[in-house]
N, C-alpha and C positions, 0 to 999 in steps of 0.2 A: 136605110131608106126611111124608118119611121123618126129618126134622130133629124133625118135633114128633113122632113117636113115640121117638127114639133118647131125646129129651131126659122123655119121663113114663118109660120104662121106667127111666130112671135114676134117678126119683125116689121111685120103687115102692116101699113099705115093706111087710111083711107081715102080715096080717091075723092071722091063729092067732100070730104075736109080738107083737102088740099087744093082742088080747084075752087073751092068757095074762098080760101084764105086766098090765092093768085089771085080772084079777079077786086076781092074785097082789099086788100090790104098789101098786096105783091109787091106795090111799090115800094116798099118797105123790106120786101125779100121774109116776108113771115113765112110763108108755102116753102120758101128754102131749109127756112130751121126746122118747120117740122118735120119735113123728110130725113131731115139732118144732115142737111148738105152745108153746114156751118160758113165754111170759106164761101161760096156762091150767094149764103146771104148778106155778109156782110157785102159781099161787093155790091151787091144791089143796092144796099142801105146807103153806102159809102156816095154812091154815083147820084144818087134822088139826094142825098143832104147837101153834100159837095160837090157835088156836078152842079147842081142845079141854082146853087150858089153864083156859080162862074158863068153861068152859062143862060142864067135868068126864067128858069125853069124848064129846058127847052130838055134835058137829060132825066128830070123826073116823068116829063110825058113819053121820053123815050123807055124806060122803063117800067110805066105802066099800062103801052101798050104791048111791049113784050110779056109781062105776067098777065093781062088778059088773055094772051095767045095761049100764053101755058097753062091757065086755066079752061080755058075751053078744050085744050088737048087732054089733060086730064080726066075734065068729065066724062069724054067721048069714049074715053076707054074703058072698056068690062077692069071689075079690079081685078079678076087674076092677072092682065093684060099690063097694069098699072103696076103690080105689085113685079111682078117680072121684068118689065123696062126701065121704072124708077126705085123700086126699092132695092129688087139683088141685084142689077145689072148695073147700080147706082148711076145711072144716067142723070147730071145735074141740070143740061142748057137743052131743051124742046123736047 
């Protein structure tokens, strides 16, 4: 019991730094890497460069209204609540 809490508090990320990185920078997929959902950032990255490319912006705004959502869902959350749904449950998409 005391092994599996030393080992979540170690893997703890912080909620108000990851919902500040979604609303500031999401569109980018940064709040991805730091949670370290790797594969879910790049797709955001991939979609805002080259989406938005093809599409004349229209995929980067589609993107940074999704990371504003997921930043405000973030914040909203107590961290244990955060640390629970996004970190060990590793939930990547809302």
């Amino acid at each position: 019991m005391a092994v599996d809490y030393l080992l979540r508090s170690r893997k703890s990320k912080s909620h108000v730094a990851a919902g500040l990185l979604a609303i500031f920078l999401g569109v980018f997929g940064v709040h991805k890497f730091y949670l370290g959902y790797n594969k879910a950032g790049f797709i955001m990255l991939a979609v805002t460069v080259l989406g938005s490319v093809i599409t004349l912006g229209l995929a980067g705004a589609v993107i940074q209204v999704i990371s504003l959502i997921e930043g405000v869902m973030y914040l909203a959350k107590s961290q244990p609540e955060f640390d629970e749904v996004y970190v060990f449950n590793e939930r990547e998409w809302f």
